[in-house]
C-alpha positions as CSV (number, residue, x, y, z in Angstrom):
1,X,-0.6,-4.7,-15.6
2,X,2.7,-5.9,-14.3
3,X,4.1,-4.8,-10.7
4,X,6.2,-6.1,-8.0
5,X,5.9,-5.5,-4.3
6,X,8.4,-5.3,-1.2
7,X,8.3,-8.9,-0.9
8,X,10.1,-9.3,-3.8
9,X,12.4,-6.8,-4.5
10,X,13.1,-4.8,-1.4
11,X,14.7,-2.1,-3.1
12,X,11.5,0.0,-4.1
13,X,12.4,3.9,-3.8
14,X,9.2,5.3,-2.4
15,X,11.2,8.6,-1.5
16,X,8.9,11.5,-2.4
17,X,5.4,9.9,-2.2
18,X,2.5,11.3,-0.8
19,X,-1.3,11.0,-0.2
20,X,-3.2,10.6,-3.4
21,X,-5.9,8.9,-2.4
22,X,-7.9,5.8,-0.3
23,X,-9.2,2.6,-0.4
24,X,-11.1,0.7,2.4
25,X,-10.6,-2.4,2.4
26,X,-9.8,-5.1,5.5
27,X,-6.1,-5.9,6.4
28,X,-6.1,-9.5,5.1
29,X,-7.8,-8.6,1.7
30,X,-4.8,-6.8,0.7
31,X,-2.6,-9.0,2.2
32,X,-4.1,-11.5,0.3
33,X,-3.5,-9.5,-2.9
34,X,0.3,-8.4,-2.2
35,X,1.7,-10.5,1.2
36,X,2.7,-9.3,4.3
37,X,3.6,-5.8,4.7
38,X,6.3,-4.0,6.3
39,X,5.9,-3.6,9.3
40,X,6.6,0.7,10.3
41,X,8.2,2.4,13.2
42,X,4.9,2.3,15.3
43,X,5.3,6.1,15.1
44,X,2.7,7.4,12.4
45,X,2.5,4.3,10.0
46,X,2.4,0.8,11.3
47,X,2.4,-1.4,7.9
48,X,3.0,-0.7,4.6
49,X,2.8,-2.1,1.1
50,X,4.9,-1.0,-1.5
51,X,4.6,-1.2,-4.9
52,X,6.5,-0.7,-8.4
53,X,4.9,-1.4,-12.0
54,X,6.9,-1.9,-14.8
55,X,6.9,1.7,-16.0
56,X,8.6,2.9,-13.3
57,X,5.8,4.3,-11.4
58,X,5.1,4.0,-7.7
59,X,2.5,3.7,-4.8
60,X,2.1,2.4,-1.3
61,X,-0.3,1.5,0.8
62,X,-0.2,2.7,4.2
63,X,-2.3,3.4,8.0
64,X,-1.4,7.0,9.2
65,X,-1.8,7.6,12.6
66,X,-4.0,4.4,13.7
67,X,-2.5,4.9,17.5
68,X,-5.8,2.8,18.9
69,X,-5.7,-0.2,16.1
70,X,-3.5,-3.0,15.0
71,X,-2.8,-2.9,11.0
72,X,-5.2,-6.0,11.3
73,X,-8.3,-3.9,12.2
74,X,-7.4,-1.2,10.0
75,X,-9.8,-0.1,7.1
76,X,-9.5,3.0,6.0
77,X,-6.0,2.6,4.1
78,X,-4.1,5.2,2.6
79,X,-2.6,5.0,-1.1
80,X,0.9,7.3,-2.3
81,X,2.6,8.2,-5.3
82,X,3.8,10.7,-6.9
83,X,1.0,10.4,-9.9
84,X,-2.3,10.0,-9.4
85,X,-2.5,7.3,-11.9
86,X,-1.7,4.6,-9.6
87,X,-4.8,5.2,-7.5
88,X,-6.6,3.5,-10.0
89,X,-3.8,0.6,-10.7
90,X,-4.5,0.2,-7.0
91,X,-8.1,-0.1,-7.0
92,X,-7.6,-2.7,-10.1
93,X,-5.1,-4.8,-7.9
94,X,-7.2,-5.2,-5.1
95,X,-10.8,-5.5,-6.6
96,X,-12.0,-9.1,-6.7
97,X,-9.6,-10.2,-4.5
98,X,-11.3,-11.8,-1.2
């Protein structure tokens, strides 16, 4: 499975994503997997990952409303889309990484 990330082509259109799904994992596991993230407004999402594969589909991974944590003592991460495919592409990205 082939993909790129926001920190290499910051032109990913995550416009009309939405929750499909979770993963918990630590910060630094999946920044190990896919670099730094973007850093969000400090409103409702703090850091971000962004994803595209090479069919065209789409998914981010995201904290929602972690007011009390830093995106380094986050666990419980969020995962978009707009198919429920990339859940699983997700899951395969990130496993085995430490």
């Amino acid at each position: 499975m082939q993909y790129k990330t926001h920190n290499q082509d910051d032109l990913i259109d995550t416009n009309g994503t939405h929750l499909l799904g979770h993963i918990n994992l630590p910060f630094d596991h999946i920044a190990a997997a896919l670099g730094q993230p973007i850093r969000g407004d400090f409103d409702k999402v703090k850091a971000e990952w962004n994803i595209q594969f090479n069919d065209g589909l789409v998914a981010t991974i995201y904290d929602w409303k972690e007011y009390d944590r830093e995106p380094e003592q986050v666990t419980d991460w969020h995962i978009g889309g707009q198919n429920q495919s990339v859940v699983q592409r997700v899951y395969d990205i990130l496993k085995g990484v430490k």
